[in-house]
C-alpha positions as CSV (number, residue, x, y, z in Angstrom):
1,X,125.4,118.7,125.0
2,X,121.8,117.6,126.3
3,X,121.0,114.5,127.2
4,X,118.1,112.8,125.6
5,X,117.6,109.4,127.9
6,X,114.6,109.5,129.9
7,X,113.3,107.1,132.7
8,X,111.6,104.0,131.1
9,X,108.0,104.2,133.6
10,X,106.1,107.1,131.9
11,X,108.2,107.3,129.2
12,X,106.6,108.1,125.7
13,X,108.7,107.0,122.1
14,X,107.3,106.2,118.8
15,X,104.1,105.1,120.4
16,X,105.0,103.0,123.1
17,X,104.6,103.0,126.9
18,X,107.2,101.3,128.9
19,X,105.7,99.3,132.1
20,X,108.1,97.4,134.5
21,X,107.0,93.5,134.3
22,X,107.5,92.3,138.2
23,X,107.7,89.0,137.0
24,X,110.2,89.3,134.2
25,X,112.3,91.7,136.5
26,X,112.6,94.2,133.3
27,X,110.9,96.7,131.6
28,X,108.5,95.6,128.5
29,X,106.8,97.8,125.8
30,X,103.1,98.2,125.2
31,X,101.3,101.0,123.1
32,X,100.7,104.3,124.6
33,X,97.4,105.7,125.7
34,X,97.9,108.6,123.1
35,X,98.6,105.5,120.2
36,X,95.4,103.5,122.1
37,X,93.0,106.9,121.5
38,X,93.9,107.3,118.1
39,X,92.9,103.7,117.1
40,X,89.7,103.8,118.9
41,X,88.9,107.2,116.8
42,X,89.6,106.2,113.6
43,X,87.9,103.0,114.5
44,X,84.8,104.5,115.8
45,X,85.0,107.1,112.2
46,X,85.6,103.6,110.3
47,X,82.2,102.1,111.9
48,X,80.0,105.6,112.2
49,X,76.6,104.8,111.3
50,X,76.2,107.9,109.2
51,X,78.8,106.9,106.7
52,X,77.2,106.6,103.5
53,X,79.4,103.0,102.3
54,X,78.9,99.2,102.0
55,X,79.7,97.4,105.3
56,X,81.9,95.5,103.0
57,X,83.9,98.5,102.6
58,X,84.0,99.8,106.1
59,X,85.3,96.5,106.8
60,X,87.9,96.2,104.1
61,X,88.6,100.0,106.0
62,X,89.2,98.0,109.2
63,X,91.3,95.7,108.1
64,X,93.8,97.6,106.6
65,X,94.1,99.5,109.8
66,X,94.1,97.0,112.0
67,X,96.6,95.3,110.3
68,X,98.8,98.1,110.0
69,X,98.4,99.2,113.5
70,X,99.4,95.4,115.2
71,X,102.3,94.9,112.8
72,X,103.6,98.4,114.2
73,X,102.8,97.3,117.6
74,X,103.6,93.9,118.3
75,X,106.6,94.0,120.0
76,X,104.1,95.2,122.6
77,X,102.5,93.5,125.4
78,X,99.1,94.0,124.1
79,X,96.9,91.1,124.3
80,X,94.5,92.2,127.2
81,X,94.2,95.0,124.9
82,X,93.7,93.6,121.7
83,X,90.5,91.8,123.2
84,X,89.3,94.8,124.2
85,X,89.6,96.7,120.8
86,X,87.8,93.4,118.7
87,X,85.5,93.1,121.4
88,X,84.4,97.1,120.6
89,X,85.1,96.5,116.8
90,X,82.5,93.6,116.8
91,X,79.5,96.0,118.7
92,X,80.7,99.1,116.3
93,X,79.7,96.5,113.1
94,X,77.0,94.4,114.5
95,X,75.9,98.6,115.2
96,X,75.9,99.3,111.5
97,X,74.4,96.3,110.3
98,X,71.1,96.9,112.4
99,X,71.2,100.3,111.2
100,X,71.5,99.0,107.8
101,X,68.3,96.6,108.7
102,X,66.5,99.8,109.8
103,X,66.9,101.7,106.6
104,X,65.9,98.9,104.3
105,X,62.4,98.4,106.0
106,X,63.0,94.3,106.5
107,X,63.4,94.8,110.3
108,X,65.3,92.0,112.4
């Protein structure tokens, strides 16, 4: 019978990355790079410019994915990284909403 245990550094399961935390002595959990792509581009589809919905919706959009990807993820160590993501959420919408500005002739 094979084996299916792997090394926890650069190990990839359901997600999550496993990182050895020097000052906890112990491996942790944080998401993946593959799981950190994939919310960036459904993100960046969420808040494209060219999407022909209300902000209001895009937004209601966002939440619901948001919220489903951190209660998946947060037994992760992920709060460098979820600064990063609102950080780039927050440009994406303030993005659409001078867009929306542009169409409607009112300027800023």
């Amino acid at each position: 019978m094979i084996s299916k245990t792997a090394k926890a550094k650069g190990a990839e399961r359901l997600g999550f990355g496993f990182y050895f935390d020097t000052f906890a002595k112990g491996y942790k959990a944080r998401p993946h790079l593959k799981a950190v792509a994939k919310i960036k581009a459904q993100m960046k589809e969420y808040t494209r410019r060219g999407w022909g919905v209300s902000n209001a919706y895009k937004i209601e959009k966002l939440n619901r994915l948001i919220r489903g990807w951190i209660n998946y993820i947060k037994i992760g160590s992920m709060k460098g990284l979820c600064g990063r993501l609102g950080s780039q959420i927050r440009y994406r919408l303030r993005m659409c909403r001078v867009s929306d500005r542009d169409k409607s002739g009112k300027g800023i």
